[in-house]
C-alpha positions in Angstrom: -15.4 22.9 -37.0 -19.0 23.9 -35.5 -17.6 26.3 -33.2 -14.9 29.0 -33.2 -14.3 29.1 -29.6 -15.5 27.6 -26.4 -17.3 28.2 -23.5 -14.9 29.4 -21.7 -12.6 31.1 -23.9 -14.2 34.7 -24.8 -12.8 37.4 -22.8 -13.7 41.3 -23.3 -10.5 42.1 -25.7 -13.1 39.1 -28.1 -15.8 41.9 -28.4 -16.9 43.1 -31.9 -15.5 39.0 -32.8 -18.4 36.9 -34.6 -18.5 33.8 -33.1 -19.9 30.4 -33.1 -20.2 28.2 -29.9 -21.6 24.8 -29.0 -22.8 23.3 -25.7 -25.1 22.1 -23.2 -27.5 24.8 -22.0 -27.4 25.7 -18.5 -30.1 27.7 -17.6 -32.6 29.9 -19.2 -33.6 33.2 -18.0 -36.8 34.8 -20.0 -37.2 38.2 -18.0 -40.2 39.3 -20.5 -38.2 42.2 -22.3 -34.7 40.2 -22.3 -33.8 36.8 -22.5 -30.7 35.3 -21.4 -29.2 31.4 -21.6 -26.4 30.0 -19.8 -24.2 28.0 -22.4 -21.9 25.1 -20.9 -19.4 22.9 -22.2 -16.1 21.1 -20.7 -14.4 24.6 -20.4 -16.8 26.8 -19.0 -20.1 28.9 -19.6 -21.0 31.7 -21.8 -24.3 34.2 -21.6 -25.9 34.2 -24.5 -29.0 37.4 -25.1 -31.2 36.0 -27.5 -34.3 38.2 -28.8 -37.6 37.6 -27.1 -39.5 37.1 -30.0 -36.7 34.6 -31.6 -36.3 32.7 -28.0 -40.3 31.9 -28.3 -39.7 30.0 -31.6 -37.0 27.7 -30.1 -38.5 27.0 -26.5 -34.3 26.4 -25.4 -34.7 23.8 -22.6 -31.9 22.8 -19.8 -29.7 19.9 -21.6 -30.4 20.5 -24.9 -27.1 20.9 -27.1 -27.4 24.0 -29.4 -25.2 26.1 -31.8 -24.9 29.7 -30.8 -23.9 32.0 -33.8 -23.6 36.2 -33.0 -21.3 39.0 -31.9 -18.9 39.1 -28.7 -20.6 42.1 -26.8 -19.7 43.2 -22.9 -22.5 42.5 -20.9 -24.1 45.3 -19.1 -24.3 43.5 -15.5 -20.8 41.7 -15.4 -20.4 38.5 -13.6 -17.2 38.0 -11.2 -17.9 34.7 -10.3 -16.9 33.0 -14.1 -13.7 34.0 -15.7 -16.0 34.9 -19.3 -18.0 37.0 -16.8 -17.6 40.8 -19.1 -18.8 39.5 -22.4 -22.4 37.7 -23.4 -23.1 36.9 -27.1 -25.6 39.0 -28.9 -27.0 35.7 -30.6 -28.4 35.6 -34.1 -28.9 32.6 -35.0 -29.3 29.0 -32.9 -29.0 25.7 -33.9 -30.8 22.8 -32.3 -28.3 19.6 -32.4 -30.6 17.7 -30.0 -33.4 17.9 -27.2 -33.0 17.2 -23.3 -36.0 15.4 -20.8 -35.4 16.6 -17.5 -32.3 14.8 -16.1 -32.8 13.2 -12.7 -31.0 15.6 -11.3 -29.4 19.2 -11.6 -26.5 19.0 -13.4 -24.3 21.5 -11.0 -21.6 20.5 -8.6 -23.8 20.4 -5.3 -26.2 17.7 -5.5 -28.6 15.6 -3.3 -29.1 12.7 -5.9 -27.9 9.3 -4.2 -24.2 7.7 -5.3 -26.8 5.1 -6.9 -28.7 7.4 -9.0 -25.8 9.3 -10.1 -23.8 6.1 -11.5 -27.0 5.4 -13.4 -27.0 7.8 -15.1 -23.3 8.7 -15.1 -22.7 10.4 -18.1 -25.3 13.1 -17.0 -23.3 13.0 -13.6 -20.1 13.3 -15.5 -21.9 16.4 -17.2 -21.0 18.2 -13.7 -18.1 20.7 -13.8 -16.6 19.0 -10.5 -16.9 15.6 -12.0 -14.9 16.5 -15.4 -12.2 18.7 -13.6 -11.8 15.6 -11.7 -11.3 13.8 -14.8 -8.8 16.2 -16.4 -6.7 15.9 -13.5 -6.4 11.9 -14.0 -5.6 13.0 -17.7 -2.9 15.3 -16.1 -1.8 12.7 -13.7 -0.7 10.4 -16.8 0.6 13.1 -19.3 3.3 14.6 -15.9 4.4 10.8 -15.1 5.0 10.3 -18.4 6.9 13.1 -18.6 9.1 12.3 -15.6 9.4 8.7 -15.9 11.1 9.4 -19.7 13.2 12.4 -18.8 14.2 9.7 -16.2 15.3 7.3 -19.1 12.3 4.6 -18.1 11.0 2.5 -21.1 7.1 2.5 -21.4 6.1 -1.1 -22.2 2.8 -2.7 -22.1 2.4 -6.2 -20.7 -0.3 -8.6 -21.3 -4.0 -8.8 -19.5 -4.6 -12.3 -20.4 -2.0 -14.4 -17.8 -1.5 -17.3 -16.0 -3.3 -17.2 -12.9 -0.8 -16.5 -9.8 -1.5 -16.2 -5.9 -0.9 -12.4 -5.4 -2.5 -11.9 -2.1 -6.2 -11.2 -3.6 -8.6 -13.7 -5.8 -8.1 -13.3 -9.7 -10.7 -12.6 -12.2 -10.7 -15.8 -14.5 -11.2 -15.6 -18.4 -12.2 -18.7 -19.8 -10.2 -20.4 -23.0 -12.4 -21.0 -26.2 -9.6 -23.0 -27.5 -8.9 -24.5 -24.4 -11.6 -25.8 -22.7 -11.4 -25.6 -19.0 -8.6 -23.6 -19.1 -8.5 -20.0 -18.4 -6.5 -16.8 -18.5 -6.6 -14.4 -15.1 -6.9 -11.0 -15.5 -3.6 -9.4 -13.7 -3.5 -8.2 -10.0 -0.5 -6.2 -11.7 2.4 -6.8 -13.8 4.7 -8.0 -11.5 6.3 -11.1 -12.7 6.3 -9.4 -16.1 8.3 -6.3 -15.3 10.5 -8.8 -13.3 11.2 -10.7 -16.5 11.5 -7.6 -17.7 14.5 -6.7 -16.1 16.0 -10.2 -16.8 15.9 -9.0 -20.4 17.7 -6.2 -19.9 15.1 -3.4 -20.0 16.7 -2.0 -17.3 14.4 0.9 -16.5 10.3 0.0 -17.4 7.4 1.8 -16.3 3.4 1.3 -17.6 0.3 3.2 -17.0 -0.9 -0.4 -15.7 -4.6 -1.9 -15.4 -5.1 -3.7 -12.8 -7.7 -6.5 -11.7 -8.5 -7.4 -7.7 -11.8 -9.6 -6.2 -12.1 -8.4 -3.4 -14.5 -6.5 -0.7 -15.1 -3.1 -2.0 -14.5 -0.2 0.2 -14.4 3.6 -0.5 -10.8 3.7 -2.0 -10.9 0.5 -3.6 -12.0 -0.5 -7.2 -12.1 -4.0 -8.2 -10.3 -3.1 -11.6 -8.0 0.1 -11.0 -4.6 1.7 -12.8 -1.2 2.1 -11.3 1.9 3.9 -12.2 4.4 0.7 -12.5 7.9 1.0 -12.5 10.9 -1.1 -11.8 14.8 -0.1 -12.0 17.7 -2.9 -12.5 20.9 -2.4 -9.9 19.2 -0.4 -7.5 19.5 -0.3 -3.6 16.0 0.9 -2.1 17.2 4.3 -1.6 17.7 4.7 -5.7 14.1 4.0 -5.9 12.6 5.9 -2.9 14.3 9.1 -4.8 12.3 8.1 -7.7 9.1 8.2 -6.0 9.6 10.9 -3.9 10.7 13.1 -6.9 8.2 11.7 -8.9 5.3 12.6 -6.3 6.6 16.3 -5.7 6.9 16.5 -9.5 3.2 15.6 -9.8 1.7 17.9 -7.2 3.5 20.9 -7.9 2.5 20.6 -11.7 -1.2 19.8 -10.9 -1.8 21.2 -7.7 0.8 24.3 -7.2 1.8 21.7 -4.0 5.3 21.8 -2.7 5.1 18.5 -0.6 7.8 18.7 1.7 10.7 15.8 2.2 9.4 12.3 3.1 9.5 11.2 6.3 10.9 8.0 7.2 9.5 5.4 9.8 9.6 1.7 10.4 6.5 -0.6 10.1 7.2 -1.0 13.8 7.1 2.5 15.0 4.1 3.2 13.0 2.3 0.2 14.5 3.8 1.1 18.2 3.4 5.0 18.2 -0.1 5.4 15.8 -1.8 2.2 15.6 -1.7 1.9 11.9 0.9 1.0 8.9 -0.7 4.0 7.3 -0.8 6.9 9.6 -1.6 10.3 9.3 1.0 12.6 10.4 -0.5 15.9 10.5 -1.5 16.0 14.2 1.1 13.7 17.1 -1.2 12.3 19.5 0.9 9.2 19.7 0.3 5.7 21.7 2.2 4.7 24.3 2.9 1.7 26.5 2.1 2.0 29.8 2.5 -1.5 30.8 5.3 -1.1 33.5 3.7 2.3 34.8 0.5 -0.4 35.4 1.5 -3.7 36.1 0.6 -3.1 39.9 -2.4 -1.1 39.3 -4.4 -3.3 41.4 -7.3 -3.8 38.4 -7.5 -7.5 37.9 -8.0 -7.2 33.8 -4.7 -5.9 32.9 -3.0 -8.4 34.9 -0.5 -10.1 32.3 -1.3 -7.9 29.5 0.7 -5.5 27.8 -1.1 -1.6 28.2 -1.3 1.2 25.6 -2.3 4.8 26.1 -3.9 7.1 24.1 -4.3 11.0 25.6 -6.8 13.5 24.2 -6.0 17.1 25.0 -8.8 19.3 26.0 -11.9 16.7 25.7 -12.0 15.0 29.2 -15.4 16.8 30.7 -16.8 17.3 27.3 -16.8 13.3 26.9 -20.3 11.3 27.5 -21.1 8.0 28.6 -22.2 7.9 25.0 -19.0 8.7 23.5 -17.5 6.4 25.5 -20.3 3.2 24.4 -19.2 4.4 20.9 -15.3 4.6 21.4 -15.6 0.6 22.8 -17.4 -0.2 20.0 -14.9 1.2 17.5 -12.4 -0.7 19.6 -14.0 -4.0 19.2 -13.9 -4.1 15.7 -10.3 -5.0 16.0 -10.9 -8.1 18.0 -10.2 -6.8 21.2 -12.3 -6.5 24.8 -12.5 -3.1 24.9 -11.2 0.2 26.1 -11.4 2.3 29.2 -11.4 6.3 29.9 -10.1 8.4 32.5 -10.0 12.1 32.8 -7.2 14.3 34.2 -9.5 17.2 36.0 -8.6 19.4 39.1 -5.3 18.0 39.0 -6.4 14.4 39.3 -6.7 11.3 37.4 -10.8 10.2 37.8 -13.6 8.3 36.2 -14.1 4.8 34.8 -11.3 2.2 36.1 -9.8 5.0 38.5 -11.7 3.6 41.5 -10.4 -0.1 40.9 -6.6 1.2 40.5 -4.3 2.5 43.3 -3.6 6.0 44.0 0.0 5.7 43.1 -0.4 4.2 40.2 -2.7 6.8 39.2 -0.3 9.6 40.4 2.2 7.9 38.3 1.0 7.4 35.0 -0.7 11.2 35.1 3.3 11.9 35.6 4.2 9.6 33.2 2.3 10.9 30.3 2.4 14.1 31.7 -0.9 15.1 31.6 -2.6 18.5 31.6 -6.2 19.6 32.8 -9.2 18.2 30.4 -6.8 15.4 29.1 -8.7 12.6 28.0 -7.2 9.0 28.7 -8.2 6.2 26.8 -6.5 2.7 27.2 -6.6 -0.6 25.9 -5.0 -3.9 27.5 -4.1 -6.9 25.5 -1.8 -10.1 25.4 -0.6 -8.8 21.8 0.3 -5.5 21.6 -0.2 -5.0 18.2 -3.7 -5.8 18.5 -4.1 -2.8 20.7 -2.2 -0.4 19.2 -4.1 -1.0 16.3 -7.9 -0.8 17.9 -6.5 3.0 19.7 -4.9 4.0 16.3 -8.7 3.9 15.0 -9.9 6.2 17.9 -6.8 8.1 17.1 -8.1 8.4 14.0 -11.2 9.5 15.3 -10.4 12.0 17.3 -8.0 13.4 14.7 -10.8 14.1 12.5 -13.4 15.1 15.4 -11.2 18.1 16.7 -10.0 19.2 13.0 -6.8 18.3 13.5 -5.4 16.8 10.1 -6.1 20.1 8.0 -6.8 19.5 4.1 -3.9 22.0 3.0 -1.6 20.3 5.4 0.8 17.4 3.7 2.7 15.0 5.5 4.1 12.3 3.2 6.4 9.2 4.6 8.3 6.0 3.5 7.1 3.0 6.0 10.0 0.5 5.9 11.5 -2.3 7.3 8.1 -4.7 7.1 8.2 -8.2 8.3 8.7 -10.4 5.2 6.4 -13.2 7.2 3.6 -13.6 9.8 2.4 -16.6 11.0 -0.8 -18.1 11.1 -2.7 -19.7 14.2 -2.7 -23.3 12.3 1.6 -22.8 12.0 1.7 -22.2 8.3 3.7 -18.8 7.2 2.2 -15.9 4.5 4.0 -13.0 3.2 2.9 -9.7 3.9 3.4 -8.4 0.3 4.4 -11.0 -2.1 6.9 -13.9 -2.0 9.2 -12.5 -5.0 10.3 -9.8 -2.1 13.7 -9.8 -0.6 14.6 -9.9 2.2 17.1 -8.0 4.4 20.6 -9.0 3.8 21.6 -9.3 7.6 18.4 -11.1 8.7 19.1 -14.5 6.1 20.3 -16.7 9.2 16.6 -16.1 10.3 15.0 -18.1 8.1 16.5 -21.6 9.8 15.5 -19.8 13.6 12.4 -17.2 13.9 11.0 -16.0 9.9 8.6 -14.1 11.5 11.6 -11.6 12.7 12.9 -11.4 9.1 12.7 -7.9 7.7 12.1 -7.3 3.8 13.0 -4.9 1.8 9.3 -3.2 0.9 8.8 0.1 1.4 4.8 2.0 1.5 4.5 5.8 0.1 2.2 6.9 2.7 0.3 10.7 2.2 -1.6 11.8 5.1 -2.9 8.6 6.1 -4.0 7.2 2.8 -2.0 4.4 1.3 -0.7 5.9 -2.1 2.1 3.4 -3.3 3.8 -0.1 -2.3 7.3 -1.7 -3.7 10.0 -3.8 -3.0 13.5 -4.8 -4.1 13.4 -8.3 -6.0 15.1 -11.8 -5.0 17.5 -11.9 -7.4 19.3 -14.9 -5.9 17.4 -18.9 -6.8 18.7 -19.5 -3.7 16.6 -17.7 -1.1 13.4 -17.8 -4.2 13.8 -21.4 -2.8 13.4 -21.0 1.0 10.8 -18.3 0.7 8.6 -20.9 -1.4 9.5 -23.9 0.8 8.6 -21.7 3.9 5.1 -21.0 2.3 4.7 -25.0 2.0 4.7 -24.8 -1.6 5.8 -28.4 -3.6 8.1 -28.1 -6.4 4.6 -29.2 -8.6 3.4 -25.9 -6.8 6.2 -24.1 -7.7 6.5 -25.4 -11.3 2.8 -25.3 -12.4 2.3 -21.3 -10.3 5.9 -19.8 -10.9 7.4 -22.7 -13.2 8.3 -20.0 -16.2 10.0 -17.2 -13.5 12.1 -20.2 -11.5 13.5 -21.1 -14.9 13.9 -17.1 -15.9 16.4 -16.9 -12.6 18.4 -19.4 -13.8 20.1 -17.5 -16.3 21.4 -14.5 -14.9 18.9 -11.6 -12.7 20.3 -8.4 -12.0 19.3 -6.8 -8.3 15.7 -4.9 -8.9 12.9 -3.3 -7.5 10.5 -1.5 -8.0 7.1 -0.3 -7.3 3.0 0.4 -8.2 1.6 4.1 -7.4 -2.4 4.1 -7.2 -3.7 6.2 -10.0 -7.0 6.4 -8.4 -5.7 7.2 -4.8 -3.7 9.8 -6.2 -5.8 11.3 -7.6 -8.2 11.2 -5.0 -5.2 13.4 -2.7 -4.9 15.6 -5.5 -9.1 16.1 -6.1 -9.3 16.3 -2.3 -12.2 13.9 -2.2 -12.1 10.5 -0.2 -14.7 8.6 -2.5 -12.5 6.8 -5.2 -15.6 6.6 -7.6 -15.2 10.5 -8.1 -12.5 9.8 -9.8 -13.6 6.8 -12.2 -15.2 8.0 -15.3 -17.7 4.4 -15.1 -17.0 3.1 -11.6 -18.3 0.2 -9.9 -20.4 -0.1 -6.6 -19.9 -1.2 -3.5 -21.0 -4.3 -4.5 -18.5 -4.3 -7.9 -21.6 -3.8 -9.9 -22.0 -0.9 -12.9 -25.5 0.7 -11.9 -25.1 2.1 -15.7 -25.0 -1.4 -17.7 -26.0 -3.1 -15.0 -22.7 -5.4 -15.6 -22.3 -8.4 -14.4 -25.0 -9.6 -16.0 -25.9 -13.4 -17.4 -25.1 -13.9 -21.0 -26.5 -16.4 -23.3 -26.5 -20.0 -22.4 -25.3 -20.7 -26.2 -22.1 -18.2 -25.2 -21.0 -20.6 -21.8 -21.8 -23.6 -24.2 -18.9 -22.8 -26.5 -17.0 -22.5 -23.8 -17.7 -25.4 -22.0 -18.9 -23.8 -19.4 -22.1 -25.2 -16.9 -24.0 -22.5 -14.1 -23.9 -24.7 -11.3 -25.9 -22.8 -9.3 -27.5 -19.1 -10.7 -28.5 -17.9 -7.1 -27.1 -14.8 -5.4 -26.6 -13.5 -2.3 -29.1 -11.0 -3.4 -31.8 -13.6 -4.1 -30.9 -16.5 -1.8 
């Protein structure tokens, strides 16, 4: 080995010890009479007091990775602040490995560098103590699950990345076939049929540390090629896996984080859509909405005639809210596809502002009675013919004014289960979709619904839901070729569909499918809750942009026309949006 210890191993029961260390240097202090050099690796940093005279033959540089050889000796100016703080290394010798240009930027945890300069060059940005902290608590992330998931008597077992391309809600990422040209692989959404047919062999209990491929619109939690924790259990009922995960989770945050997370809550989709505007919510602070349709229906203002009414209330905000606030809050609201919203403020014991001159007194009195609302209550509402849609447009706001007043606290932890999730919606042209995928089952007692009203039929999936951030989603299986049937003839799919999309898991059911389900925990979203940072590229060690591009290799790139020729393949047209 080239070193004997590392950075930040020495302590001062080490002096008198002669040592060898490796590293990145961190800074360089030449005070004339002394000299002294930060030394930095994965684990820390070490002072190293290097002779004057000797320091002007080497010229030490930031970056440059050098051998220090000396004696561990307690340094005359401790430092509190690093945990190697009492010693320093009398040096006396140094090795030069190699030699450092000036990075593009400091490599320290506070920086100003751009997200786009960092990824290219991210394994300088990687260099940062934040960064690889954030990547030894991924490491730590796999090595606890697997723990768990094996004490637990599941069966690691790694299923293919080159499949047959299935709908699974987002586009695939096609390989194309050498051998088989015009034919290609898809790169897998996740392993769900596989982990199904799984179960039909008898695994029983699987789980997989699972990479996972998506084309769609990138967003700040969302990578187009990601890891989840898979698992799926044979004769299960949905409470036998929501222990699982719930155990699992507290497992994993009291082992990396010293976080006792508290029992889940439990809420239907509706309620969560009805009381916070969002299948995700945040449950650290109330502020819930509520439908004020019947307090209003004779409020005498003509646009909420016919429409169902939701209020949200703000405590303590009404006279610190602008006009400008108020522009802003509408256009937050119409991002969700409906007219707007309106404001009132409860002050001097009355409701007042915006609408309040277009509404009769009562029905003012009333809903100030109604929600029961206090001085400097904020009231925002929104009126729609579908409920959800509003709900959803003051959940945002809700949101909003969640984070502006402080209200969801970063040591605070409020996980749930959402349940009970429609298994169908319907589209405006008639056809039906699933919400998750169509391999979920549904609720036992809501069967007869499939000949009156799908769109009332419950399923069986259930979301892990931390703090407002989406960290998990699973189901129980259809187990029965029966209802596989009607849920594929309900999404218009021909038996050619089903054959040539599903034709090998159809013919899997046939021969006997014990009830399953399972589910997929986001590695990267985890990790992000347990890193405390809500940019999931903090927690890639080479992420892609916004844009799914690699600033670093620049990949996607062209390749060779010779390559697409042995596959058969033609550019039809080599513009981008870029360069249109």
């Amino acid at each position: 080995m080239l070193r004997t210890h590392t950075c930040g191993q020495l302590r001062r029961e080490d002096v008198g010890k002669k040592v060898s260390l490796c590293g990145f240097v961190d800074a360089v202090r030449d005070l004339g009479a002394l000299v002294f050099v930060d030394l930095r690796d994965r684990y820390g940093i070490t002072q190293l007091n290097i002779e004057p005279s000797y320091f002007k033959t080497l010229s030490l540089r930031p970056e440059w990775v050098i051998r220090a050889d000396g004696e561990v000796v307690l340094r005359s100016d401790p430092n509190d602040k690093i945990p190697t703080g009492e010693i320093e290394i009398r040096v006396e010798k140094v090795t030069v490995y190699s030699k450092a240009e000036t990075t593009p930027f400091p490599i320290q945890d506070e920086v100003t560098a751009s997200e786009d300069t960092r990824l290219q060059y991210r394994y300088l940005d990687l260099r940062r103590p934040k960064m690889l902290r954030f990547l030894e608590t991924r490491a730590l992330i796999s090595r606890y699950t697997r723990e768990f998931l094996v004490d637990e008597g599941f069966l690691e077992v790694d299923t293919p990345t080159l499949i047959k391309s299935t709908p699974e809600g987002a586009r695939d990422y096609l390989v194309p076939s050498r051998i088989f040209p015009g034919s290609f692989y898809a790169l897998p959404q996740s392993p769900q049929l596989y982990k199904q047919l799984l179960m039909i062999s008898g695994v029983d209990r699987y789980f997989q540390l699972a990479h996972c491929y998506r084309d769609e619109d990138q967003r700040a939690d969302r990578q187009p090629e990601f890891m989840q924790i898979d698992c799926e259990m044979s004769f299960v009922e949905r409470e036998d896996v929501l222990d699982i995960i719930e155990r699992l989770l507290k497992h994993l945050f009291l082992k990396i984080k010293g976080v006792r997370l508290p029992d889940f809550a439990r809420l239907s989709y509706r309620t969560c859509i009805d009381s916070y505007g969002s299948d995700k919510p945040d449950l650290r602070f109330d502020m819930t909405i509520q439908d004020v349709t019947d307090v209003l229906k004779h409020c005498g203002f003509k646009a909420f005639e016919g429409k169902k009414i939701k209020a949200l209330v703000v405590n303590g905000l009404a006279s610190a809210t602008t006009r400008k606030k108020m522009d802003e809050d509408n256009l937050l609201a119409k991002k969700f596809k409906v007219f707007g919203v309106s404001h009132l403020k409860f002050l001097d014991k009355a409701v007042s502002g915006g609408i309040s001159k277009n509404m009769t007194p009562d029905s003012l009195i009333a809903l100030s009675s109604f929600l029961k609302l206090k001085e400097d209550d904020l009231v925002i509402l929104c009126a729609d013919s579908n409920p959800d849609k509003a709900c959803v447009a003051l959940g945002a706001l809700r949101t909003a004014y969640g984070n502006k007043l402080g209200l969801a606290k970063k040591d605070d932890y409020k996980p749930l289960f959402v349940l009970d999730w429609p298994l169908f919606e319907q589209e405006e042209d008639g056809h039906f979709e699933c919400l998750s995928n169509p391999f979920t089952r549904p609720v036992d007692e809501d069967l007869p619904l499939f000949d009156t009203d799908p769109t009332k039929i419950r399923s069986t999936s259930y979301d892990t839901v931390l703090n407002g951030v989406e960290l998990s989603s699973g189901a129980l299986r259809i187990h029965d070729a029966e209802i596989q049937r009607k849920v594929f003839e309900l999404l218009g799919l021909s038996e050619k569909d089903i054959d040539e999309r599903f034709g090998f898991l159809v013919k899997a059911l046939k021969y006997g499918v014990p009830p399953e389900g399972g589910f997929g925990i986001g590695i990267e979203r985890l990790a992000m809750e347990l890193c405390s940072t809500d940019n999931v590229r903090d927690v890639v060690a080479f992420p892609k942009n916004l844009k799914a591009v690699e600033p670093m290799s620049q990949c996607p790139s062209p390749v060779p026309q010779a390559d697409l020729d042995v596959l058969g393949i033609a550019i039809k047209d080599g513009k981008t949006k870029d360069n249109e």
